[in-house]
N, C-alpha and C positions, 0 to 999 in steps of 0.2 A: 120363503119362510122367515119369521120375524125371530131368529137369535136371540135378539136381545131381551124381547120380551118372554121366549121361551124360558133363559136363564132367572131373570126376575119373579115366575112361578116358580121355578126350581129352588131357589134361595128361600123364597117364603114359604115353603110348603116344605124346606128340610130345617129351618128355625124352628117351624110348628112342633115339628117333630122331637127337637132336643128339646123340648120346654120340660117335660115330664122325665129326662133325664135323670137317674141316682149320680149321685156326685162319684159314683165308683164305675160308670157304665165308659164303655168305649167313645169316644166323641167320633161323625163321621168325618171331620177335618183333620182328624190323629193315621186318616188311612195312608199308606203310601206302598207302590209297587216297586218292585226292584227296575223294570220300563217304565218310564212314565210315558203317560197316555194321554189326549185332551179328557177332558169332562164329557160325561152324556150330557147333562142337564135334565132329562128325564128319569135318570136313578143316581140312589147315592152308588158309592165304588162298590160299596159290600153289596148291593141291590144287584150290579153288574156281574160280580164274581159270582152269585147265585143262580145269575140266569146262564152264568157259561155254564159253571158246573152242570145245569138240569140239559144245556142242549148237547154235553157232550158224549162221545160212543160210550163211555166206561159208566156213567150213568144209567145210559138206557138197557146195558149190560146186569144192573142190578137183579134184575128180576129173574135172571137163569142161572142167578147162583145161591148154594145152599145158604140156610143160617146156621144150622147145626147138624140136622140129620141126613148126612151124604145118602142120595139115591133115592130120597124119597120123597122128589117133589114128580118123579116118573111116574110114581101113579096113587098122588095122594097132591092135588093144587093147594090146598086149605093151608099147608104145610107152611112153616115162614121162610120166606128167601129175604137177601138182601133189600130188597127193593120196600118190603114193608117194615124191616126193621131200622131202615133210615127211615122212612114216613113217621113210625114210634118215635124214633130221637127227635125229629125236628118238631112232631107237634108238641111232646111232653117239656123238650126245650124251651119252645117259645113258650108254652102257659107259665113258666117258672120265668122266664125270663121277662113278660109284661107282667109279673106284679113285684116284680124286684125292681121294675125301671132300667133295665138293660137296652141295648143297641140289636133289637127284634131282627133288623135284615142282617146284621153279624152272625146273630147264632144262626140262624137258618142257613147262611152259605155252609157255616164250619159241620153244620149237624149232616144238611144232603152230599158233602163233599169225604164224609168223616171215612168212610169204607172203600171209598172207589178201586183201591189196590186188592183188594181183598180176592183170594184165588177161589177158582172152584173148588167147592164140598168143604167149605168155610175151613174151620179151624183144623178138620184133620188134613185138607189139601195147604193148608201155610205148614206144618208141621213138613209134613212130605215136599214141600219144594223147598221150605228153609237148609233141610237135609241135602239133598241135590245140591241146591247153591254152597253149604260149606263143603262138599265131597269135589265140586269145583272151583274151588280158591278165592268165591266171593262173597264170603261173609254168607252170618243167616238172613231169612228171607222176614221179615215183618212185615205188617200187610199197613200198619201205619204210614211207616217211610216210604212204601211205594206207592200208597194214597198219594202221598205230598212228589213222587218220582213222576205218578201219572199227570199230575196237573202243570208237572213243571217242564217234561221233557218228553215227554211220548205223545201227549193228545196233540189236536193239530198240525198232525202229520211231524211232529218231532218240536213243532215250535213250543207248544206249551201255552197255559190259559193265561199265564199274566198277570197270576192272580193277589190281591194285597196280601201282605205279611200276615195280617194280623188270623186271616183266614188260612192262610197257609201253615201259620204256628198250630190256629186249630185245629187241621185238618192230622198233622204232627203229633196231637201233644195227647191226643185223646187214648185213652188206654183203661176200660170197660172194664178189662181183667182185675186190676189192682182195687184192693180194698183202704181206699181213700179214707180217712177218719176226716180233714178238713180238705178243702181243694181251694189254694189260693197261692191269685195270679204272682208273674215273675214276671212284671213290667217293665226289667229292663233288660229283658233277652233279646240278642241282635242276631243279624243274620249268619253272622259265624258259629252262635251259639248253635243253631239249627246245625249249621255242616259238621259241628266238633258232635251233638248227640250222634248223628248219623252213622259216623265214624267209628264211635265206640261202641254204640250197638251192636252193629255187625259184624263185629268182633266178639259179643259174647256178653259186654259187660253191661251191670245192671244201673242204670242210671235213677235219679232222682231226679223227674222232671216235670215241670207245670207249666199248665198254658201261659200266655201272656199276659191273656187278656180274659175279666170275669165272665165275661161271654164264653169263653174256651172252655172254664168251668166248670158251664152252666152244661154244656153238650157234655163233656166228659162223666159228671154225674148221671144226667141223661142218657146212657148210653147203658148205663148199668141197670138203672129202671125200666127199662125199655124192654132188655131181654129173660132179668129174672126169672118175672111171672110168666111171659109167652116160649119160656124155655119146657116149662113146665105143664104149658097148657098144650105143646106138641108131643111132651111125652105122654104125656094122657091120651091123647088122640090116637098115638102111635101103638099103647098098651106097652109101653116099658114101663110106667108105672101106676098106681090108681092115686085119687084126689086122696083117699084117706091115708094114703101112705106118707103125706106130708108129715112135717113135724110138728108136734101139736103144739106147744108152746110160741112158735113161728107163725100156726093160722092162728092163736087167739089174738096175735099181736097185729101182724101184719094180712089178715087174710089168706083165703084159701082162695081164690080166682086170682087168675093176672089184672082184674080190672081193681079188685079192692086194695093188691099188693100197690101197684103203681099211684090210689088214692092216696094210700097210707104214708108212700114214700114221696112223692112231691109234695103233699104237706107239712113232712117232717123239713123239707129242704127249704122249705118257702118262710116256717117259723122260724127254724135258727139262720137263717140268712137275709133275711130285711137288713135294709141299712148299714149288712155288714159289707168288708174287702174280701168276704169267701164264702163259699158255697158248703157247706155238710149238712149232715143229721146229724139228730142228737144222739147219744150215747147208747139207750137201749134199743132204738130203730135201727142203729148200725150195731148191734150184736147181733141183733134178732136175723140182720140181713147178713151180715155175715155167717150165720150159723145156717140160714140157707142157702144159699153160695156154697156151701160146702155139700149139704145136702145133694144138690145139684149137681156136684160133680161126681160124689159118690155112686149117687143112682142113675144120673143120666149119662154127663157125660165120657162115663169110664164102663156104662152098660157093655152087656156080649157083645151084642149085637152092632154099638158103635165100634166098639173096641175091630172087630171082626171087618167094619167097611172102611177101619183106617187101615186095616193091611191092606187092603185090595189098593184101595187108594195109592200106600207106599211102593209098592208092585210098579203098577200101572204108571205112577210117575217118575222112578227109576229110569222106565223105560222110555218113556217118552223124553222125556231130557236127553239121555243119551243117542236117542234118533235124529233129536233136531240137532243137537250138535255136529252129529253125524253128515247132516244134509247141509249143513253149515259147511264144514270143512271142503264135501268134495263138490259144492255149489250146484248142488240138486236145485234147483231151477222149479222143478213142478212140486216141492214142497212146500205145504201152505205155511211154512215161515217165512217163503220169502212173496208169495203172491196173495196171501192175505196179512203178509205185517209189513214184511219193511221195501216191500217195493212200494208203498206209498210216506216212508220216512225221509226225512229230508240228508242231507249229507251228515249234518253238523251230528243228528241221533246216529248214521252211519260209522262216524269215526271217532262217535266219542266212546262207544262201550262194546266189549268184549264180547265172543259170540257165548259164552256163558252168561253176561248178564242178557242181552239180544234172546235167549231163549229164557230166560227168567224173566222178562218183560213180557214176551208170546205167552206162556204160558197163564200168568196172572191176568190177563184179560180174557180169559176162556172163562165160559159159563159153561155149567155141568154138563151140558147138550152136548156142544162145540170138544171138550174132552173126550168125552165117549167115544164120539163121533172119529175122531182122531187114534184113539188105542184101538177100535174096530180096523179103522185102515189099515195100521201096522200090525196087528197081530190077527187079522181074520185070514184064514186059507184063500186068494182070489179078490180081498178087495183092496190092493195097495194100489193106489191110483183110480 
């Protein structure tokens, strides 16, 4: 194989590439991992980080886990799971991000990387394992920080992807929940900055925190537009609520379908954000979307009926946490804690963390199935083992 001539198309064809650069975008000579590595010369770093992220288990795991409504992709598929509401972030991402002239293979790794932590039965199983984790002495459970925990310490059998900073901040920095009025980078956050958030978080405390990088952003707003509207076109589906039940000042501004909400607001993102160092909407876009956000949470996510599958949820992970601990302690052997997780981790995952964070890890890579499947074994009359 001719090397040299391989890297000579690699060089010209990633020049090509920066030519259309915003003077605000990530340069791919600005990457750097905390290992250094050679070069593919077939991708840039971020292009590498994106094809690890998509080859690896907690990835492929997207798809069996909820996005909002626990229990009801059992017998409703249409329903959103992970797996499509990363798809949402990374396409709606990248169209903001090719006409702002951003760094397209950056957002893409941070956008399909952005949830990987995320526990089964989405937001009310983080709720429910956050709880377990502070009832055993290690801090709460955020599904951000074990996004960035998966890729750093648990995939590849404990090694971890390797992944650039710049990716790894986004994968960190993203936080859907918060009502952003502007989002702009902190480019000069180092790696301690990342271990000092982590720190305080799981402690409780509320931090002020932004990506690094305007790509990080780009996905972070992204993240928000992605689920508004398809929040609300699963409760529709589900009959928790009707399309006319929206707020009417909300559908003349922003639409009444998920597909004209998400028009409305990548456009708003794309106008006040040209040429700038930060990504928002303008002012009445982001009332309007704020004022449904709240909506949202009023009628969906605090509905009977959710309200009702987060006790189960609470329950059911109480107990399971305390089993695996259990099977921890007196080294149960035929517990699939230790023959489907950590008899394939390497020493270094062995001895660096606690058997509370060890089943806080098991745990968070369960898809809704693989749970079930799991509180059947302990609590069915004849099926333990």
């Amino acid at each position: 194989m001719d090397k040299e001539k391989l890297q000579q198309i690699y060089e010209k064809s990633l020049a090509k590439n920066c030519e259309n650069f915003s003077n605000f975008a990530c340069e791919y000579e600005d990457a750097y991992r905390l290992k250094k590595e050679d070069k593919c010369y077939m991708r840039s770093d971020f292009a590498v980080d994106r094809d690890r992220i998509l080859h690896s288990g907690a990835y492929r795991r997207y798809q069996g886990k909820t996005q909002v409504f626990s229990f009801t992709n059992m017998f409703d598929e249409e329903t959103s799971n992970r797996s499509l509401h990363t798809t949402y972030v990374s396409q709606i991402s990248r169209t903001i991000a090719k006409i702002l002239r951003l760094n397209l293979e950056l957002v893409e790794a941070i956008a399909l990387g952005h949830d990987l932590g995320h526990s089964p039965f989405g937001h009310d199983g983080e709720v429910s394992l956050s709880q377990c984790c502070v009832k055993h002495g290690i801090g709460e459970f955020h599904h951000n920080i074990q996004s960035l925990h998966i890729v750093d310490n648990i995939s590849l059998q404990g090694k971890g992807l390797n992944l650039t900073f710049q990716v790894r901040d986004g994968i960190i920095s993203h936080d859907g929940e918060v009502h952003d009025t502007v989002l702009q980078p902190q480019r000069d956050k180092t790696e301690k900055d990342i271990q000092d958030y982590i720190q305080s978080t799981t402690k409780g405390e509320n931090i002020i925190w932004m990506p690094a990088t305007l790509e990080g952003c780009v996905v972070r707003i992204s993240d928000t537009i992605a689920y508004i509207g398809q929040d609300i076109e699963d409760a529709i589906r589900l009959n928790i609520l009707k399309r006319e039940d929206l707020p009417k000042d909300c559908v003349e501004f922003l639409g009444n379908t998920n597909s004209l909400i998400i028009d409305t607001l990548v456009k708003s993102v794309i106008l006040n954000s040209y040429e700038k160092d930060f990504v928002s909407f303008d002012e009445e876009t982001s009332f309007y979307l704020y004022k449904l956000k709240k909506f949202n949470y009023d009628r969906i996510y605090t509905d009977a009926n959710v309200k009702k599958s987060r006790m189960i949820v609470d329950k059911s992970m109480d107990i399971l946490f305390d089993q695996y601990l259990e099977d921890l302690k007196k080294q149960n052997l035929q517990s699939k804690i230790f023959y489907q997780f950590l008899d394939s981790k390497n020493e270094k995952y062995i001895s660096s963390f606690s058997n509370p964070e060890k089943v806080r890890d098991f745990i968070s890579t369960m898809t809704d199935r693989y749970y079930n499947e799991e509180i059947k074994t302990y609590l069915l009359p004849g099926s333990f083992y």
